[in-house]
VOPAGU-2260 file (C-alpha; in pm, 1 decimal, decimal comma):
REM VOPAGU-2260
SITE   aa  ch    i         X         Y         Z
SITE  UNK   A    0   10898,2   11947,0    7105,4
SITE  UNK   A    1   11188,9   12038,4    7303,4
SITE  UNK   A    2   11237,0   11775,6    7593,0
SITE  UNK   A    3   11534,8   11955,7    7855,7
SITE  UNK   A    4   11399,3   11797,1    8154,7
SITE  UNK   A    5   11332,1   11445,8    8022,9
SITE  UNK   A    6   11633,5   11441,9    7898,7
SITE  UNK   A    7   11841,5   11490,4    8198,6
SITE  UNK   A    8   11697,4   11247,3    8424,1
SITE  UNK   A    9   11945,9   10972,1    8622,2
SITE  UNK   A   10   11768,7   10790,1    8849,9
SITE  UNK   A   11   11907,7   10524,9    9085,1
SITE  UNK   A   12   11705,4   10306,9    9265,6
SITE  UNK   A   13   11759,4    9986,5    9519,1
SITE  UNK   A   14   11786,6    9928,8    9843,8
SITE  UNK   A   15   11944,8   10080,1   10167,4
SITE  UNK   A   16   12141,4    9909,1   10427,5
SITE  UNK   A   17   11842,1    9855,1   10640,7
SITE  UNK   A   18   11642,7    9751,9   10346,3
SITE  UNK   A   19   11451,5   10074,5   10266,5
SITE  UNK   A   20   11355,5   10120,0    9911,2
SITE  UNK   A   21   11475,5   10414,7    9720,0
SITE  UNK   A   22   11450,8   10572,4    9400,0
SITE  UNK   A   23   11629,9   10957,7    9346,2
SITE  UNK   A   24   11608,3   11112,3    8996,7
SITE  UNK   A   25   11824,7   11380,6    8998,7
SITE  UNK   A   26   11802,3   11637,6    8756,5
SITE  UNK   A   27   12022,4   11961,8    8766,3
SITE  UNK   A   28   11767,6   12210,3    8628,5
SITE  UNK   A   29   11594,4   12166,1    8972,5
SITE  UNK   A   30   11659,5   12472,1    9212,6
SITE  UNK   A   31   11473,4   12254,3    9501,0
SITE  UNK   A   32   11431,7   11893,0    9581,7
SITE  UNK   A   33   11084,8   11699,2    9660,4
SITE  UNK   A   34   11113,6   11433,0    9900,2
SITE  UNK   A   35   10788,2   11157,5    9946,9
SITE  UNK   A   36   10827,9   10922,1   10187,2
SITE  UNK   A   37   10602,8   10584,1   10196,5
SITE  UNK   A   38   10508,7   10362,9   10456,3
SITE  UNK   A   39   10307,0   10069,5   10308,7
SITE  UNK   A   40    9980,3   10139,1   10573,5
SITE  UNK   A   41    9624,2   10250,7   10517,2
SITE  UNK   A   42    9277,5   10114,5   10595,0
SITE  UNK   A   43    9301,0    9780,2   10430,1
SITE  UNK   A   44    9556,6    9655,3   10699,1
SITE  UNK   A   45    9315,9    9792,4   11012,3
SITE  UNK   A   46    9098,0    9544,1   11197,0
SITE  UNK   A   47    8785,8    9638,1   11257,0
SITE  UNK   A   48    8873,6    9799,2   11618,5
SITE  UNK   A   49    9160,7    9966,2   11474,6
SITE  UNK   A   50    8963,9   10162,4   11193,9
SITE  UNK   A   51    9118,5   10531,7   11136,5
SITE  UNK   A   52    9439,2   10450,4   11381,1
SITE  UNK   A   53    9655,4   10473,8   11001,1
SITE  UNK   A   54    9478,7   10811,4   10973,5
SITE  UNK   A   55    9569,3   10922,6   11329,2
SITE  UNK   A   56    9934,3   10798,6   11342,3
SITE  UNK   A   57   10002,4   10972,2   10986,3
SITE  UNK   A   58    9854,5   11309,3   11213,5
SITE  UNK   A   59   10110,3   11210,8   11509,0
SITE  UNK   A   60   10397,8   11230,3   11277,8
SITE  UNK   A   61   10377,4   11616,0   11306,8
SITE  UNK   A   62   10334,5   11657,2   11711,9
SITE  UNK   A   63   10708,2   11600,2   11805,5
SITE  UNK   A   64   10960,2   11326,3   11852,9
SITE  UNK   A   65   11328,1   11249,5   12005,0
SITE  UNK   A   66   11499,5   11504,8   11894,9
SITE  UNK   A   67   11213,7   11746,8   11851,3
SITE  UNK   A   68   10963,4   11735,8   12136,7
SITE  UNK   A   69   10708,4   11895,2   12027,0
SITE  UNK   A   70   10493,0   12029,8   11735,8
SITE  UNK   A   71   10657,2   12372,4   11753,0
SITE  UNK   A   72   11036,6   12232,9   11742,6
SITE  UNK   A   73   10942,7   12095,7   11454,4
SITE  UNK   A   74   10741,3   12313,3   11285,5
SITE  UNK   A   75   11034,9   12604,5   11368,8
SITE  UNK   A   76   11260,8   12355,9   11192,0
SITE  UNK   A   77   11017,7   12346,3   10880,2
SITE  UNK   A   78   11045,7   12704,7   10821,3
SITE  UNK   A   79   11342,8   12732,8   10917,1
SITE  UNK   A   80   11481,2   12514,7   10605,5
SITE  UNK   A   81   11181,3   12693,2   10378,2
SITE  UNK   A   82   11051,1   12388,4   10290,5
SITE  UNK   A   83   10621,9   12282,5   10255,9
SITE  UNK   A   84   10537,1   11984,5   10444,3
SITE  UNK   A   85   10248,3   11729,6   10381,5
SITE  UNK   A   86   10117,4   11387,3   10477,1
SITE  UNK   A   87    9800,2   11169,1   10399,5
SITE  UNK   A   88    9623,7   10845,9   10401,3
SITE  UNK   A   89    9485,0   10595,1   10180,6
SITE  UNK   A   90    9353,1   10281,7   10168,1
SITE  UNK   A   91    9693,5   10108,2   10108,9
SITE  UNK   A   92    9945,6   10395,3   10183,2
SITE  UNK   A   93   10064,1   10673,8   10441,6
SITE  UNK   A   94   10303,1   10902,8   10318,0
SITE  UNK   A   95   10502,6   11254,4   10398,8
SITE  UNK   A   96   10584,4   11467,5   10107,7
SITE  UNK   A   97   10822,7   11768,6   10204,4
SITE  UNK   A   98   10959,4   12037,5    9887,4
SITE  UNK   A   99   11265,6   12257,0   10008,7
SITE  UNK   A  100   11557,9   12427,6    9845,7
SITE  UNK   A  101   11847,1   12138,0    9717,1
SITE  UNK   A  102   12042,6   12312,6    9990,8
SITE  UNK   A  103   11848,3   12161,2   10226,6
SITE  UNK   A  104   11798,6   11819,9   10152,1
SITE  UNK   A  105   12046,5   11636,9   10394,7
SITE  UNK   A  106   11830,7   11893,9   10703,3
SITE  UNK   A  107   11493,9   11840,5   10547,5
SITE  UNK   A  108   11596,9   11394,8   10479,2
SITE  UNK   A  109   11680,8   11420,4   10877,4
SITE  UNK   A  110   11371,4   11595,7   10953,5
SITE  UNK   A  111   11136,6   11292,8   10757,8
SITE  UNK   A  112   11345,3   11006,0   10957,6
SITE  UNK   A  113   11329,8   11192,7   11319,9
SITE  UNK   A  114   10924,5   11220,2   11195,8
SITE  UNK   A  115   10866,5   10882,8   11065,1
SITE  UNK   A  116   11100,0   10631,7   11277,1
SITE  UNK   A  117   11137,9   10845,5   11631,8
SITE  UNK   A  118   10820,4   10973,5   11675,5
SITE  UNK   A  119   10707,0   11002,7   12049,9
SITE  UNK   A  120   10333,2   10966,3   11999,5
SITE  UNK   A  121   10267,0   11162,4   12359,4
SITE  UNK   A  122    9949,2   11066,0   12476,9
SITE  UNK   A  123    9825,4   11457,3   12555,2
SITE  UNK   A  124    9888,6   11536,5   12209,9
SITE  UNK   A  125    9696,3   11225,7   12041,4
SITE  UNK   A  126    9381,1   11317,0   12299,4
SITE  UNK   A  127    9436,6   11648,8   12090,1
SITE  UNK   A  128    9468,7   11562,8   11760,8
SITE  UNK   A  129    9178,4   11338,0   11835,9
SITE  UNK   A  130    8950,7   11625,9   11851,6
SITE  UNK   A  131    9119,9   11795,7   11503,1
SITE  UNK   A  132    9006,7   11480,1   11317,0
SITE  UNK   A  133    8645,3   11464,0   11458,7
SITE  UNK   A  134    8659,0   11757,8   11244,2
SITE  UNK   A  135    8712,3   11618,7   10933,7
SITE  UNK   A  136    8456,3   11462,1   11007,6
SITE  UNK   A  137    8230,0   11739,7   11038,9
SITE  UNK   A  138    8369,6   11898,5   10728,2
SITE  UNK   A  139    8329,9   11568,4   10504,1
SITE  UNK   A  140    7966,8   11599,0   10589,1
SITE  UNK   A  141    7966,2   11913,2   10499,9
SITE  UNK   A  142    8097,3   11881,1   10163,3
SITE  UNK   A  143    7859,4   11682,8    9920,7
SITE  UNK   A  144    8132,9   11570,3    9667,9
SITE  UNK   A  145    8367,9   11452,0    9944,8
SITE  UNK   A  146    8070,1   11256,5   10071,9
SITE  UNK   A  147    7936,6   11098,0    9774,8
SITE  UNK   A  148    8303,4   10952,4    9653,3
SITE  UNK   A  149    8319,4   10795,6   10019,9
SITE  UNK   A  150    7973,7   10658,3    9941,2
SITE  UNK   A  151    8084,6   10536,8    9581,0
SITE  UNK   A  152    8405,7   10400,4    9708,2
SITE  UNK   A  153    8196,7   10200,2   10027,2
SITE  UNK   A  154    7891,9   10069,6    9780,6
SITE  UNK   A  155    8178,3    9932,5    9511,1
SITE  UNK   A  156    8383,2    9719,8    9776,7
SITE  UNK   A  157    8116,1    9639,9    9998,9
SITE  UNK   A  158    8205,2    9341,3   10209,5
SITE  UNK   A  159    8580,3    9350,8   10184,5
SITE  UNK   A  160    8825,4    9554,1   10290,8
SITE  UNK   A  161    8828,1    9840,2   10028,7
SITE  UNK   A  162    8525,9   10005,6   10188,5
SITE  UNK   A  163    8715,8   10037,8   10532,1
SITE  UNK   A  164    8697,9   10437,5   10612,4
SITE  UNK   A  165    9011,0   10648,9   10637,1
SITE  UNK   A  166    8853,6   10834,4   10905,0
SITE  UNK   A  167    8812,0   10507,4   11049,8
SITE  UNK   A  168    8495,9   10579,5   11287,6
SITE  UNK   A  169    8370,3   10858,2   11544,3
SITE  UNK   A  170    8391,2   10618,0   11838,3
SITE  UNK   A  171    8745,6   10403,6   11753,3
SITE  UNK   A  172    8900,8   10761,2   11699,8
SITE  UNK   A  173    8759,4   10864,9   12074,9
SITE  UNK   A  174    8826,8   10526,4   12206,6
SITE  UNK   A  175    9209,9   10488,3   12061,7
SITE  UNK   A  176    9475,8   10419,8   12346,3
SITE  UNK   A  177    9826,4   10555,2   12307,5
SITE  UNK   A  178    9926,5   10163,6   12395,3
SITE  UNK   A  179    9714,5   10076,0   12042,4
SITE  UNK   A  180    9857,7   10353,1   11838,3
SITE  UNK   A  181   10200,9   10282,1   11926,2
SITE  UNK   A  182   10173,9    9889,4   11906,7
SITE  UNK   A  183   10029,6    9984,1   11547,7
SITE  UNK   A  184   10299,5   10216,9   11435,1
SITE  UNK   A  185   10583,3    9976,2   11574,4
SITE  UNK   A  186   10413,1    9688,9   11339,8
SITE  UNK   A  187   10436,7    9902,5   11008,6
SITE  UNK   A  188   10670,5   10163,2   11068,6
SITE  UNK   A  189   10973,4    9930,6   11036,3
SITE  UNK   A  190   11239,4    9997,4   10698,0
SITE  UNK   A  191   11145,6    9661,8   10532,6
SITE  UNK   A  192   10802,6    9836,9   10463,7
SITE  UNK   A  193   10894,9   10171,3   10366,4
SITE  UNK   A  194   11053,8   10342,2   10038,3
SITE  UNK   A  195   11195,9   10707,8   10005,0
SITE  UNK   A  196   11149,7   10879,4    9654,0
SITE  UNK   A  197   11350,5   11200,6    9609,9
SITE  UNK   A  198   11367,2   11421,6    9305,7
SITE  UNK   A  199   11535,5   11733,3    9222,8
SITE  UNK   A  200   11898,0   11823,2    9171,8
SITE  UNK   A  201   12098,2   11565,6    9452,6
SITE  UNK   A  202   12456,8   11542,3    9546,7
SITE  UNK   A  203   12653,0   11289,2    9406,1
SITE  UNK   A  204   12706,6   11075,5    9757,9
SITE  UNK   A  205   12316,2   11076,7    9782,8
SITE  UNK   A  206   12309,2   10693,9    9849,5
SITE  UNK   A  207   12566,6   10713,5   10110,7
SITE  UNK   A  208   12373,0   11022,4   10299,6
SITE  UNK   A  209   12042,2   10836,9   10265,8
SITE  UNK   A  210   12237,4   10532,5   10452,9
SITE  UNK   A  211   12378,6   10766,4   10738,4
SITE  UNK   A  212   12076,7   10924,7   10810,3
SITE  UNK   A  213   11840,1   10624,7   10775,2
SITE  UNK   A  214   11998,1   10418,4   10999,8
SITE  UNK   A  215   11721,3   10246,3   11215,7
SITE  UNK   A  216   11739,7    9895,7   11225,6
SITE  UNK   A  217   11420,5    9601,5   11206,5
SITE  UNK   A  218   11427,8    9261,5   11116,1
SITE  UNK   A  219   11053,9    9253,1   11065,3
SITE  UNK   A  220   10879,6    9197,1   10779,9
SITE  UNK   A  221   10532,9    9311,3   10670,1
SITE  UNK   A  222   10384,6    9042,9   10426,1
SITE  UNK   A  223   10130,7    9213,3   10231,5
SITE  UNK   A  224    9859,3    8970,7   10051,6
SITE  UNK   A  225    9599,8    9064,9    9766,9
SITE  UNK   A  226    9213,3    8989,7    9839,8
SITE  UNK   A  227    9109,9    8995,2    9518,5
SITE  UNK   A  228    8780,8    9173,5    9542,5
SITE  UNK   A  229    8498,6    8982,2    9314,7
SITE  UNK   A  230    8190,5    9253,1    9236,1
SITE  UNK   A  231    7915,3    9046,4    9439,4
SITE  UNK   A  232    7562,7    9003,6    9281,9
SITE  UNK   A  233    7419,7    9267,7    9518,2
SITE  UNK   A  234    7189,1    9603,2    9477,2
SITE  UNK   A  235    7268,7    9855,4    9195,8
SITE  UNK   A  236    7186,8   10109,5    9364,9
SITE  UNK   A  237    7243,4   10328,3    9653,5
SITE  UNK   A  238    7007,5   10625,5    9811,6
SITE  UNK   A  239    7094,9   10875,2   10085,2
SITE  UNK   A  240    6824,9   11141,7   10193,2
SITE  UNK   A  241    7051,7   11491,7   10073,4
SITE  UNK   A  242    6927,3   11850,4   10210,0
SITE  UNK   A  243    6975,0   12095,3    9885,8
SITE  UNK   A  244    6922,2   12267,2    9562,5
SITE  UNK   A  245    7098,5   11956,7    9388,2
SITE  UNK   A  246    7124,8   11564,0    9368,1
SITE  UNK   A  247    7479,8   11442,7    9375,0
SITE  UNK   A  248    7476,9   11118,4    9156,5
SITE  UNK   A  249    7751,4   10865,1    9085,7
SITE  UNK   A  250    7761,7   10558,7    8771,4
SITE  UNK   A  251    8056,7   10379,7    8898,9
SITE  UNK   A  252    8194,0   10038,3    8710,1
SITE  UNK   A  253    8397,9    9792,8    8861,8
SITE  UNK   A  254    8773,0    9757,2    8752,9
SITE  UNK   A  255    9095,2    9591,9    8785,1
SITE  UNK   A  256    9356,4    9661,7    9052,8
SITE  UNK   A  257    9684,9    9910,4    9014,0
SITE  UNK   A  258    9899,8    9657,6    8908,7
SITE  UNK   A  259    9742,5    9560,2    8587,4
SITE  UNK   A  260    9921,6    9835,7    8337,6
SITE  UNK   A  261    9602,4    9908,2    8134,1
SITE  UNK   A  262    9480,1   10169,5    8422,5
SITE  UNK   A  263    9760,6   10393,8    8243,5
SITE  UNK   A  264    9537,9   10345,4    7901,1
SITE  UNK   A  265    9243,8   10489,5    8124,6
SITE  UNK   A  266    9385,2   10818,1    8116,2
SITE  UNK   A  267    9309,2   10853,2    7765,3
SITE  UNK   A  268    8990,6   10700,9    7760,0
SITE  UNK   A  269    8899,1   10987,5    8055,1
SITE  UNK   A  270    9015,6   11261,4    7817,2
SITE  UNK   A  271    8792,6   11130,7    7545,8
SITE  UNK   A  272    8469,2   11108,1    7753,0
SITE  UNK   A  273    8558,3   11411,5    7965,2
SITE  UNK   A  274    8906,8   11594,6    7997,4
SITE  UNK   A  275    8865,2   11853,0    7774,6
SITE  UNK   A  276    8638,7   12101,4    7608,8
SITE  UNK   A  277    8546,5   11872,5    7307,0
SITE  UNK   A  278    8499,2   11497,5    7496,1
SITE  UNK   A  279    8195,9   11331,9    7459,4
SITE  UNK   A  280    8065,2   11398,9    7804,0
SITE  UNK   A  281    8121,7   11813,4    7786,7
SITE  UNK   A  282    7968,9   11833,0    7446,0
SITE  UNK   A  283    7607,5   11631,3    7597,2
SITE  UNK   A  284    7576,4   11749,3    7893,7
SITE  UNK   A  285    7710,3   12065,2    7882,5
SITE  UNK   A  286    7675,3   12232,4    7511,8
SITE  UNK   A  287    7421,4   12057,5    7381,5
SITE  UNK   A  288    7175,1   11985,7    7646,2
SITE  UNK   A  289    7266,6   12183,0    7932,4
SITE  UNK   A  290    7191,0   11928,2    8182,3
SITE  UNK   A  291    7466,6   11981,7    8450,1
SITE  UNK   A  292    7768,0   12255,9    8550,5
SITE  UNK   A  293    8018,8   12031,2    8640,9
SITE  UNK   A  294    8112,2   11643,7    8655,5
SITE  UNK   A  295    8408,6   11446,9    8698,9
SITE  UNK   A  296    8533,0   11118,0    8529,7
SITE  UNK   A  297    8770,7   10920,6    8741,8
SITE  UNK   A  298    8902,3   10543,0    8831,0
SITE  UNK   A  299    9056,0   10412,1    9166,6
SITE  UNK   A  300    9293,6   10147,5    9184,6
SITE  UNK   A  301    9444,5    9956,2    9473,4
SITE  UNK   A  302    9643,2    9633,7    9472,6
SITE  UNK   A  303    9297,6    9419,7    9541,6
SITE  UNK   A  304    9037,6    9591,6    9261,7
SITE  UNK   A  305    8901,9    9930,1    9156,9
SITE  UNK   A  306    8645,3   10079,1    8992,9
SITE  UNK   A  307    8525,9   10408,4    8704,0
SITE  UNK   A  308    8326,1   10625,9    8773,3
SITE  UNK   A  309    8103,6   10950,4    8650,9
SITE  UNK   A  310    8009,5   11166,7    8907,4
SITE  UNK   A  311    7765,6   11493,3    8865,7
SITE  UNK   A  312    7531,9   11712,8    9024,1
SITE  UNK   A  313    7180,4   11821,6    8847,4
SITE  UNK   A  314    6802,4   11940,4    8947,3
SITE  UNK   A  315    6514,9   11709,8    8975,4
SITE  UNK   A  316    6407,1   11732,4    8641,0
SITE  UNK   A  317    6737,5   11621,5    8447,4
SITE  UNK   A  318    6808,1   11345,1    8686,5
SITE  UNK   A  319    6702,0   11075,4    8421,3
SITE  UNK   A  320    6778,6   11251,8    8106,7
SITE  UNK   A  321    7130,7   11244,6    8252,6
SITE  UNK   A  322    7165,4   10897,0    8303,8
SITE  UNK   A  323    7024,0   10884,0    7999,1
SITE  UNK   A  324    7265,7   11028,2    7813,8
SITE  UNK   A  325    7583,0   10936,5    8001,7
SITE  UNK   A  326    7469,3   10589,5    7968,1
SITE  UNK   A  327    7416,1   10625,1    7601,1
SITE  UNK   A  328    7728,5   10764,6    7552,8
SITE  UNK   A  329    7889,5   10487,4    7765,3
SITE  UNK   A  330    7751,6   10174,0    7572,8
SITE  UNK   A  331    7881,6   10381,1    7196,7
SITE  UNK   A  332    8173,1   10295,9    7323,2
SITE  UNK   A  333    8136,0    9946,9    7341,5
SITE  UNK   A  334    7968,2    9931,6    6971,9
SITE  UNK   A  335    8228,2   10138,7    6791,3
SITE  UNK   A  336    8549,3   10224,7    6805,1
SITE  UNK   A  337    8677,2   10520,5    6856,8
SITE  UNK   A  338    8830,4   10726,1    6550,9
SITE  UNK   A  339    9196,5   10721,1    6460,4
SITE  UNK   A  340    9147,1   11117,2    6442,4
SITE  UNK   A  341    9015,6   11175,2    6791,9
SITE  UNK   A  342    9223,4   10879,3    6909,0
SITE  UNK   A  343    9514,6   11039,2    6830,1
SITE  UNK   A  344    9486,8   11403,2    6931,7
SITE  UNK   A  345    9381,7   11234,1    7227,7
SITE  UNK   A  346    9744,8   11052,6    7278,9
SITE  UNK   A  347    9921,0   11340,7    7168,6
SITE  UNK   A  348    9755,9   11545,0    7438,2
SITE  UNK   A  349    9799,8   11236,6    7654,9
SITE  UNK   A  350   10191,7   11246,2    7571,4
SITE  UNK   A  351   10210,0   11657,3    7615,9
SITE  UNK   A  352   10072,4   11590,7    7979,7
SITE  UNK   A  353   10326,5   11354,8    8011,5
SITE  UNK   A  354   10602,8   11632,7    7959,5
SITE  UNK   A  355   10424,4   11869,3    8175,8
SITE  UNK   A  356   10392,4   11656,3    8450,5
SITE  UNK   A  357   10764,0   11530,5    8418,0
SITE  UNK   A  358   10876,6   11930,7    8474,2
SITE  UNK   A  359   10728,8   11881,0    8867,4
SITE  UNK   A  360   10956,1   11729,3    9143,5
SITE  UNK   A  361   10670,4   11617,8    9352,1
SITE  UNK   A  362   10469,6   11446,6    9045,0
SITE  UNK   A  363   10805,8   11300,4    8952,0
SITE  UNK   A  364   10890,4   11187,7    9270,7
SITE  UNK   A  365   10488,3   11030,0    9338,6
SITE  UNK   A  366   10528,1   10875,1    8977,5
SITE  UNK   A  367   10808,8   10699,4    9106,5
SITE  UNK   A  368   10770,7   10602,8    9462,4
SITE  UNK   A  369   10459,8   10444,6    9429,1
SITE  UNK   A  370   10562,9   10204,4    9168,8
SITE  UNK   A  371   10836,1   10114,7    9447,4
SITE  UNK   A  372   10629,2   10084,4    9740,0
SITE  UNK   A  373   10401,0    9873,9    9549,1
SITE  UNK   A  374   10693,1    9648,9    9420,0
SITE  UNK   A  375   10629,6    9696,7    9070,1
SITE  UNK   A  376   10865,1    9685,8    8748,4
SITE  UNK   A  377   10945,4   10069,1    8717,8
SITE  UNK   A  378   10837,7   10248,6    8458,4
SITE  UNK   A  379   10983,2   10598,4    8339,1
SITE  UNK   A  380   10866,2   10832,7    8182,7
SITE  UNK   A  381   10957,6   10755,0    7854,9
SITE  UNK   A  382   10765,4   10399,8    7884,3
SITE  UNK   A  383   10453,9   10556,2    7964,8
SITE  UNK   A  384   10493,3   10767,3    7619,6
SITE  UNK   A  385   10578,1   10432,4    7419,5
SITE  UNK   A  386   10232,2   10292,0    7577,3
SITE  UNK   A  387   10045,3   10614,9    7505,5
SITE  UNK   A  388   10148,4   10579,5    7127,0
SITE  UNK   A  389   10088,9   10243,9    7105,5
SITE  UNK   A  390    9748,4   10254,1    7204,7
SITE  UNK   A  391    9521,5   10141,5    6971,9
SITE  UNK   A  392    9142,6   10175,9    6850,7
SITE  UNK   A  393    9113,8    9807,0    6923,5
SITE  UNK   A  394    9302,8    9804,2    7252,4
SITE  UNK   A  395    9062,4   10092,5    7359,3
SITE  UNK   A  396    8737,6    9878,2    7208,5
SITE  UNK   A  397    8846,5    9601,5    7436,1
SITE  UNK   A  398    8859,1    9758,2    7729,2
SITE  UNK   A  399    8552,3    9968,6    7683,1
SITE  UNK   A  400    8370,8    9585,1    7599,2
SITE  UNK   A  401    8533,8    9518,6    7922,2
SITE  UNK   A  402    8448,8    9800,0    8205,3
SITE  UNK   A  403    8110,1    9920,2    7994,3
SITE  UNK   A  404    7895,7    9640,1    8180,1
SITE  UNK   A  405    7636,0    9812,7    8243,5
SITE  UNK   A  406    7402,6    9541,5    8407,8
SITE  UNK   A  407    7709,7    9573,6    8666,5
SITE  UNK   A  408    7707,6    9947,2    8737,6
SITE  UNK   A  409    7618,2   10095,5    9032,5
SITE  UNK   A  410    7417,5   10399,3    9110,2
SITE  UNK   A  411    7448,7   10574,7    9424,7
SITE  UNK   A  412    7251,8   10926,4    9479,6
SITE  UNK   A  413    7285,4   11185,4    9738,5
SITE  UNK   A  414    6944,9   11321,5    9649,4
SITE  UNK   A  415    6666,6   11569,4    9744,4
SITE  UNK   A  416    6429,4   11322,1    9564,2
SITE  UNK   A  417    6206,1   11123,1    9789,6
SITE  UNK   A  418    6284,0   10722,8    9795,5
SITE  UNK   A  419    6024,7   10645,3    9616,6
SITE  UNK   A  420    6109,0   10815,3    9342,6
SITE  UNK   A  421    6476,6   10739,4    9343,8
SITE  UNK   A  422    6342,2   10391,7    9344,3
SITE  UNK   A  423    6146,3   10440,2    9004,2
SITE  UNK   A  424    6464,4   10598,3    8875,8
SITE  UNK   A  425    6651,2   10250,8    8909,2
SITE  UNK   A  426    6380,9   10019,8    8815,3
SITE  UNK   A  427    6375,0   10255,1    8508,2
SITE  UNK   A  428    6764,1   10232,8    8432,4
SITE  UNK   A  429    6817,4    9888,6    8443,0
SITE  UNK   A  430    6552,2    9749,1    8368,2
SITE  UNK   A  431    6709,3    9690,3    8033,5
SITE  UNK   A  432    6972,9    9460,4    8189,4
């Protein structure tokens, strides 16, 4: 296969002057450039009183700052450089992402410092952007599959800091003082905490721009300390009363943390039980059995744990048969090994999507940045293929031995059912274990 992109990759990374990490890939073939900006924040570093304020300054970051007083200057100056603008949370990181024509990189890199380092955080636009993210919170409760990975997330890392909300709460998010938001972004919003990831096709004095234009200066650092999270011996399961045609289920497993390198062998074990039209999980519940429309197979990682998880929707009726077979399916894999045939159409797939992905300036530029933010040994591209064909029927055996515990999953239903009967459902599923 023809690799044009891959192939003309140079990346620099370090540090600049101020000690902001970067990494740029340029590539040439690249008509635009994708710029993601990190700031090492999100839920895990709130206190209790300050749940959601990560959430609310990442929303402040658009409403106007030195140079740019307000939302409209800067949203004039978005379109006026053609360029799409994001930003989100997470539990461990904020970040801006911002794609534009390579013409305007040095206008759009300007734009993401005045945004991230000067903003003014003007207390009559943070009473209004108060009311924006009350609701999301209308519109997470309106959306079942939103609500039951929130619930998933909250039941695996219950008791530590994991489980904190994004949202934060209804009443800190009414409650927040411009004093608190700014002390907050003051404490992580210095360079020592950040990293800029840029991909696309860059002028050759990149560096030396990046240094001009970044040029705020903080001698504080952020030290930033794993809590390892240990699954406690607590329920299995999890019930919330659900109004609708459906019950939204989760089987969730817990996992290892984003710096152990076997999450990237998780992508192929997801395409096996359910990435494509001929995994496991498509053939049972979908071909053979007809049990559900959809479901999704997915992990989350963070620097302190993680966990797998199987989320579907079904009627009454094929609630247990399921479980049933998902968790059949589940503990195959911990009895035999997967075939060498399926294994490897599976990594070559694996390795195709790596190609794909690698044609995207934003993907690129995420791939990247968050290995820097997170202070890990970079990987490229090309060492995520090596580990793709290297993976072996034994190394996936292992780690299906390892995650496939399943007198440690966890259940957690969003269900029409009555209580008493999602009660019977658990006694009945692991009562085996």
């Amino acid at each position: 296969m023809v690799k044009p992109i891959l192939q003309k990759n140079v990346i620099k990374k370090g540090k600049l002057k101020n000690d902001i990490c970067y990494l740029v890939n340029h590539n040439e073939n690249f008509s635009s450039c994708c710029i993601l900006f990190y700031i090492r924040v999100g839920t895990i570093h709130e206190k209790e009183e300050e749940l959601g304020i990560s959430h609310l300054i990442e929303h402040m970051l658009f409403k106007g700052s030195q140079r740019y007083q307000n939302f409209m200057d800067l949203n004039k100056e978005f379109d006026k450089l053609n360029c799409s603008v994001n930003a989100a949370t997470s539990k461990n990181l904020t970040f801006i992402d911002m794609k534009l024509p390579y013409q305007n990189l040095n206008a759009g890199l300007e734009l993401v410092n005045e945004m991230v380092f000067r903003s003014l955080m003007l207390e009559e636009e943070i009473e209004k952007e108060k009311k924006v993210i009350i609701e999301e919170f209308n519109r997470t409760n309106d959306e079942p599959q939103t609500k039951l990975e929130i619930l998933t997330t909250q039941f695996n890392f219950q008791k530590h800091r994991l489980s904190n909300l994004i949202l934060g709460t209804r009443k800190n998010v009414k409650g927040f003082t411009r004093n608190q938001v700014k002390k907050f972004y003051k404490k992580f919003y210095v360079p020592s905490n950040c990293c800029i990831s840029i991909v696309g096709n860059t002028p050759k004095n990149i560096v030396s721009k990046l240094n001009d234009i970044f040029d705020v200066k903080s001698s504080r650092r952020i030290e930033h300390k794993i809590m390892k999270y240990e699954n406690p011996k607590l329920d299995n399961c999890l019930y919330k009363k659900f109004v609708g045609k459906l019950n939204h289920i989760s089987l969730s497993f817990p996992l290892f943390g984003i710096l152990d390198d076997r999450k990237y062998y998780l992508d192929i074990l997801i395409d096996i039980l359910g990435g494509n039209m001929t995994s496991r999980l498509w053939v049972a519940l979908r071909e053979e059995n007809q049990l559900v429309y959809a479901f999704n197979v997915f992990y989350e990682c963070y620097e302190d744990g993680g966990f797998f998880s199987i989320n579907f929707s079904c009627i009454d009726k094929n609630i247990i048969k399921t479980i049933k077979k998902i968790t059949e399916i589940l503990e195959r894999f911990t009895e035999v090994k997967i075939s060498k045939d399926e294994l490897n159409l599976t990594k070559k797939k694996a390795i195709m999507d790596i190609e794909i992905s690698s044609e995207e300036s934003c993907g690129i530029a995420e791939f990247y940045g968050e290995q820097v933010i997170l202070e890990q040994e970079v990987k490229k591209y090309s060492d995520l293929q090596k580990m793709y064909e290297n993976c072996s029927d034994d190394l996936l055996f292992g780690l299906c031995k390892e995650i496939f515990v399943m007198s440690k999953m966890k259940m957690v239903m969003m269900g029409r059912i009555e209580r008493s009967e999602f009660d019977r459902i658990c006694k009945k599923v692991f009562s085996k274990n």
